[in-house]
Structures are given as structure tokens and as C-alpha cells.
C-alpha positions in Angstrom: 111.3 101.5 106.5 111.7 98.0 105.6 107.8 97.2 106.6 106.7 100.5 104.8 108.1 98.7 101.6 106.2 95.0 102.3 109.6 93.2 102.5 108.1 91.5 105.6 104.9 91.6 104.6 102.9 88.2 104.2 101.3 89.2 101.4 105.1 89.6 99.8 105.4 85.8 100.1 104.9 84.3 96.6 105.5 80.3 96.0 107.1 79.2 93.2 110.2 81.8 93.6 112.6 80.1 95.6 115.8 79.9 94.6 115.5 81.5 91.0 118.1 83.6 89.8 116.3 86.6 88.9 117.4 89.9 87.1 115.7 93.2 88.4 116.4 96.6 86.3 115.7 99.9 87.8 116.0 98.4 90.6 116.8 101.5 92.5 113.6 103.1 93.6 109.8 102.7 92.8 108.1 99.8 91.0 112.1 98.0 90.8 112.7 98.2 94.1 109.0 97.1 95.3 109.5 94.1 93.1 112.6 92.9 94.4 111.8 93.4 97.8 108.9 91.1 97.0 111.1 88.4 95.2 114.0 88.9 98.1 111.0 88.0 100.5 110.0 85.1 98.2 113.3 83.6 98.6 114.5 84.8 95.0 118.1 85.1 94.2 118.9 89.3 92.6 120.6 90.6 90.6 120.0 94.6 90.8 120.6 96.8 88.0 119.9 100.4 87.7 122.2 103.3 86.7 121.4 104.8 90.1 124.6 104.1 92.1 123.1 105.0 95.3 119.8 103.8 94.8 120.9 100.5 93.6 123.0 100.0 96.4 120.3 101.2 99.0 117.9 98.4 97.5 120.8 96.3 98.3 121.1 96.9 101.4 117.5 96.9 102.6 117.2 92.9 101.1 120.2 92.2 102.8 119.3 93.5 106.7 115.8 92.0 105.7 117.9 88.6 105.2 117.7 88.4 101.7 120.2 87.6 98.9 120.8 90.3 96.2 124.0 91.9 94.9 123.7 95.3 93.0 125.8 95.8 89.1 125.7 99.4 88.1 124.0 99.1 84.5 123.1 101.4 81.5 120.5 99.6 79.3 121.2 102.0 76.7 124.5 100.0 76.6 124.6 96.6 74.9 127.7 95.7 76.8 126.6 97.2 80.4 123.6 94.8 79.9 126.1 91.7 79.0 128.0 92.6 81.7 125.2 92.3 84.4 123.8 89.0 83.3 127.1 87.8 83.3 127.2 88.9 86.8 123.9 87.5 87.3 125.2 83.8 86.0 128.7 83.9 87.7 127.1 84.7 91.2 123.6 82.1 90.9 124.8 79.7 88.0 121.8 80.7 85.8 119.1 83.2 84.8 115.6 82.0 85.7 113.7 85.4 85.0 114.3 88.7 84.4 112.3 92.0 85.2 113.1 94.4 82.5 111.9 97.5 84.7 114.4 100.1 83.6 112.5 103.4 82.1 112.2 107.4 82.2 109.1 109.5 81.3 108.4 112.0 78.5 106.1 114.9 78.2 105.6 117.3 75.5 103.5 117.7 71.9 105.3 115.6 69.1 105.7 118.8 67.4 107.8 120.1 70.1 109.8 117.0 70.7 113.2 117.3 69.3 114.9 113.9 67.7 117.8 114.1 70.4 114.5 113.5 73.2 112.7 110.7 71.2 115.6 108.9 70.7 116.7 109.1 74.1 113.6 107.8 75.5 113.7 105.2 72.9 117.4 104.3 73.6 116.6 103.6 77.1 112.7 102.7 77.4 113.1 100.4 74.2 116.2 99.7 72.9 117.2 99.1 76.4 114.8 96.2 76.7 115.6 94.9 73.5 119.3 94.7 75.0 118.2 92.9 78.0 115.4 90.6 76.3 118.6 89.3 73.8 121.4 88.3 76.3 118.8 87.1 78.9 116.7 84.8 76.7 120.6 83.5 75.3 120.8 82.6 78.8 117.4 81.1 79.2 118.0 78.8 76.1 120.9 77.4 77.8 119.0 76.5 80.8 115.6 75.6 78.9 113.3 77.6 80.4 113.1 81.4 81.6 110.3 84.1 82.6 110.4 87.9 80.9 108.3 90.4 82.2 108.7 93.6 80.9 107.4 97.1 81.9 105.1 99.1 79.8 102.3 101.0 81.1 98.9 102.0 79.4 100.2 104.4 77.0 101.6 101.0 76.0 97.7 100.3 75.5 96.5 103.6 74.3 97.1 106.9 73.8 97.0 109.8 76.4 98.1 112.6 75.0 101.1 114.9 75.0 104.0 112.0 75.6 104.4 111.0 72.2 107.9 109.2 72.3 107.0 107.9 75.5 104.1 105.9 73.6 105.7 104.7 70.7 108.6 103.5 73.1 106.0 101.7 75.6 103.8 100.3 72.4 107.3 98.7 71.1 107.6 96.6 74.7 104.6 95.3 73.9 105.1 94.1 70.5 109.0 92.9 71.5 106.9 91.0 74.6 104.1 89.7 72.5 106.6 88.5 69.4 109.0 86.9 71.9 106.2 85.0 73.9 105.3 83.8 70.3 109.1 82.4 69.5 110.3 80.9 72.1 107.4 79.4 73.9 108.1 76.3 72.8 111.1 76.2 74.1 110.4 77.1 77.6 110.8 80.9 78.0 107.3 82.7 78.8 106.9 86.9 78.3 104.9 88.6 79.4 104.1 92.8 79.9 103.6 94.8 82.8 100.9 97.5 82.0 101.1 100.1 85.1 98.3 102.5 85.4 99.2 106.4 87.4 101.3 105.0 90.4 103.0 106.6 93.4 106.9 106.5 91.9 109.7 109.0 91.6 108.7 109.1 87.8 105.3 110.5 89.0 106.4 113.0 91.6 108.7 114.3 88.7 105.9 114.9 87.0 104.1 117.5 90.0 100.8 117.8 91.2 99.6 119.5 88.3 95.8 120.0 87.7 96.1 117.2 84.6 97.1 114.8 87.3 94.7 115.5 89.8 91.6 114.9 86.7 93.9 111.5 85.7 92.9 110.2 89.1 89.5 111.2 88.8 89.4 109.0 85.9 90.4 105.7 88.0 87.5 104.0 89.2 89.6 103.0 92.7 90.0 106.6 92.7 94.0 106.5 93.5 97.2 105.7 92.4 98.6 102.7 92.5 101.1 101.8 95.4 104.8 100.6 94.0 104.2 97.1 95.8 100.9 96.6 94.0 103.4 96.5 90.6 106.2 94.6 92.4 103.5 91.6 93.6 102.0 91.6 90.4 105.4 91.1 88.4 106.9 89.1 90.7 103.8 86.7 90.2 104.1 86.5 86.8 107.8 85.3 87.2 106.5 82.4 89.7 105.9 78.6 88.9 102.3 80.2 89.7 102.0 81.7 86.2 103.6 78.9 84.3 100.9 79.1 81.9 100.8 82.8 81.1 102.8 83.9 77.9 102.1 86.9 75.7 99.9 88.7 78.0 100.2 92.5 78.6 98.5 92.9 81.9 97.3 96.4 83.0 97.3 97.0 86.7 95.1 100.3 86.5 92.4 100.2 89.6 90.2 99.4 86.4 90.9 102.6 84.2 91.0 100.9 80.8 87.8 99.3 81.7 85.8 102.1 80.5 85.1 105.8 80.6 84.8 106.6 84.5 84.6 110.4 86.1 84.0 111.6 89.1 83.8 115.3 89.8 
């Protein structure tokens, strides 16, 4: 299990990670738990979040058989004091925050004029306002410490529409413009942001969403002509929280197998 997830993979190894005290949320499955196996690999230092008891715990428990160093904090992002709570946990157990993925999210489908205001601001509340929780008590960290790496998880309906996940969007389009503004303020004082940009990958968020004929034409559309693979997310982040990246602020990155690189079908 532990190979199928590329915690022993070579590829996993990223310089530049050792030691950092790094914050992973929704860590419990998917692109989360792909990433911190990745940074466990790299020799980072975790602290898991996800609301996912089990889940968390299970990510837990694979970087610790694998050797690793993590220790898993129950956490609601929609909560400004669950987030304080797990940074504190993050800085009593590694002395510091170094970097942060702010991963934590759920999907949306639906017309906008079906969406009722109890949904949008639920998806909001957590894909959003969630971040902004985390990006505010992490970068107070940061400051301390002078110097810190964001990344935070989007996807390209933080780029562009796609129809029918209207809240979704606007919450996804507000991570970038938290990413970009924060990349622009506190870049002079050490902390670099930047914005995941996922394309259609294989995650529990997907499955949820079925095989449904829209899906199958969605990968039609992808010149590499799949999904993307949780651990092709999890390298790229953890990258972009590496020494390797110390010049990359303000960038919202899609990872797409070249979608938003132009019109592309294949029947």
C-alpha cells in the first residue's frame, strides 16, 4: 500500500524539505495525503489536519511505519479556533511553521439557480473562508520566524469556468486572489504563496462525482488523455514548498495534462 502511494518512491524525494515544519490540511485521503507522504519521504516534519478522524489518523500511520515524522490534529477549517488550535500544535511539537499546505475542500454541483444560500455558503465556509483561517494564523507564525511557504489548493474552475458548480468557482477564484494578494504583501518579508491549480484527478472528490457521461467527455478534453494521479498534485505542491522554489511567489500553477492549453477533443 505504502509503494502504491510513492512514500518510497525516489521520485518522492524532494531537496530542500528537510526538517521543515510543515502543515498539511485534508490530509486524510487524495491530493492531502499524496502530498504528505511526499514531504514525510522528503524528510519534512507534519502536522495533519483534516476533519476525517480516521482518515487523518490512517495518513498518520502510513508516514509513521514508512519512518516518517507526522502527528495528526482533528481540524474544522470552517472554525477559526480549530485552525488556531492545529498550528499551535504544529509549533508546540516542531518549534515553528515553515510552510503550510492549505489543501482542505469539498465539491459542488448544480445550476446557480438551483443552489440554495445554505449550499454556497457552505462551500464557501470551508473551500474559502477556511483558507482564509489558515493563511491568517499561519503567516502570524511565519512573521515570527521570517520566512514561510503557502500553497494553496484551487483547481481550474479557479482559472475558468466549467459550468454547473457555480459556488464551487467563486470559492476556488477567491483562493486565488487571497494567494495572489498575499504573495504581493508579505514577500518582502520572507513568506512566498503560491496556488495549486488541479485539473480532473483520481480523488475521493471525483469518485463522488460518478462516471457520468460529462466526465467521461471532460477527459476527452485533456490532451494526456487521463486524470491526473493524487501524487502528481502531492510532488508538485510539495515542490513549491522546497528551498527549490525559493523564487516562486504569486503563481497559480495548473497541473492539467495540458487542458488549459487550448481547445483539445478526441472522439
Amino acid at each position: 500500500m505504502i509503494r502504491s502511494l510513492y512514500i518510497d518512491d525516489e521520485l518522492s524525494n524532494i531537496p530542500g524539505l528537510k526538517g521543515k515544519s510543515i502543515l498539511v490540511t485534508g490530509a486524510g485521503s487524495g491530493i492531502g495525503r499524496s502530498a504528505s507522504l511526499i514531504l514525510a519521504k522528503s524528510a519534512a516534519k507534519l502536522t495533519l489536519a483534516d476533519r476525517d478522524e480516521a482518515g487523518g489518523q490512517e495518513t498518520e500511520d502510513l508516514i509513521r511505519k514508512a519512518g516518517g515524522t507526522a502527528h495528526f490534529v482533528q481540524t474544522d477549517v470552517t472554525s477559526e479556533a480549530s485552525v488556531q488550535d492545529v498550528i499551535s500544535a504544529a509549533v508546540h511539537l516542531y518549534g515553528r511553521l515553515d510552510g503550510a499546505f492549505n489543501n482542505a475542500g469539498i465539491p459542488q454541483f448544480g445550476e446557480l439557480h438551483k443552489t440554495s444560500g445554505d449550499e454556497f455558503r457552505r462551500v464557501l465556509d470551508v473551500n474559502l473562508t477556511g483558507v482564509f483561517y489558515c493563511m491568517k494564523h499561519e503567516i502570524i507564525e511565519m512573521l515570527r520566524g521570517g520566512s514561510g511557504a503557502i500553497v494553496n489548493t484551487s483547481s481550474l474552475a479557479g482559472l475558468a469556468a466549467f459550468g454547473d458548480n457555480s459556488a464551487y468557482c467563486a470559492s476556488k477564484f477567491g483562493v486565488v486572489g487571497l494567494t495572489l494578494t498575499a504573495a504581493h504583501d508579505y514577500g518582502n518579508r520572507g513568506i512566498r504563496a503560491n496556488v495549486l491549480c488541479p485539473g480532473m484527478t483520481r480523488t475521493p472528490m471525483l469518485e463522488s462525482a460518478g462516471q457520468s457521461e460529462r466526465m467521461l467527455h471532460a477527459t476527452r478534453r485533456i490532451p494526456f488523455g487521463r486524470p491526473a494521479e493524487p501524487r502528481e498534485l502531492g510532488q508538485t505542491a510539495a515542490w513549491l514548498l522546497s528551498d527549490g522554489a525559493s523564487y516562486v511567489s504569486g503563481v497559480a500553477l495548473p497541473v492539467d495534462g495540458g487542458l488549459m492549453a487550448g481547445p483539445y477533443y478526441k472522439a
